[in-house]
N, C-alpha and C positions, 0 to 999 in steps of 0.2 A: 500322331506325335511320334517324333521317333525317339527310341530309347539309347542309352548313353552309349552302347557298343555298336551303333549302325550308324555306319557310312554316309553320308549323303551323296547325293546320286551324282558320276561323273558328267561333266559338262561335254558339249562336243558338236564343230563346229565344222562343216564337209566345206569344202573348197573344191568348184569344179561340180554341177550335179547333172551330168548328161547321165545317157542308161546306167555305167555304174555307180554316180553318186546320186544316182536315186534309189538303189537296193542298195546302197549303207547308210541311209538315212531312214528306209525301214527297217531295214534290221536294228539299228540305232531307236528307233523309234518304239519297238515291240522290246527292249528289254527294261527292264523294269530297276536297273541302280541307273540307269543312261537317261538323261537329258539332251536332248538337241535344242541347241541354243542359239546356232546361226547359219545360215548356208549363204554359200557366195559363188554369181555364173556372172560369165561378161554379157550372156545375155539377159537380161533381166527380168524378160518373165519367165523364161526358168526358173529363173532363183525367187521368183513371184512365186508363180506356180508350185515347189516345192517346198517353199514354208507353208504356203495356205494348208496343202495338203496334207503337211506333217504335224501342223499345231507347232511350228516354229516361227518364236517371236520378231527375228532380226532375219533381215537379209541386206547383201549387197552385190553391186557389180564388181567390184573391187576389192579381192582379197586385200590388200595392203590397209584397205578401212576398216572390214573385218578384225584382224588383228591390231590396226590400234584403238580400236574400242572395247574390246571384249578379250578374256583371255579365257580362254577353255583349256579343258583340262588333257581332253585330244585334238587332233586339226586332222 
């Protein structure tokens, strides 16, 4: 339970996860106020492949769906 002065965790949602947006989705992943909430590749099992691995709920091939589904807190 968290208590009345703590933050709940920022959202954040990579666009794009070739080799670099796959080391900001771990490092994303390893801090502990951060949530990853969506990743988006035009290839798709990229974006398969690094939600499975991240314990990220959403993906798409298409940023533009991304954002009108979900608003995160970074992109």
């Amino acid at each position: 339970m968290r208590s009345s002065n703590e933050r709940p965790p920022t959202t954040v949602a990579i666009i794009g996860v070739g080799a670099h947006g796959q080391l900001h989705a771990e490092a994303y992943a390893a801090l502990p106020n951060a949530r990853l909430v969506a990743v988006a590749d035009v290839q798709e099992e990229r974006a398969r492949q690094v939600a499975a691995t991240f314990g990220v709920p959403r993906w798409y091939t298409d940023f533009r769906e991304l954002l009108g589904k979900i608003t995160p807190d970074i992109v």
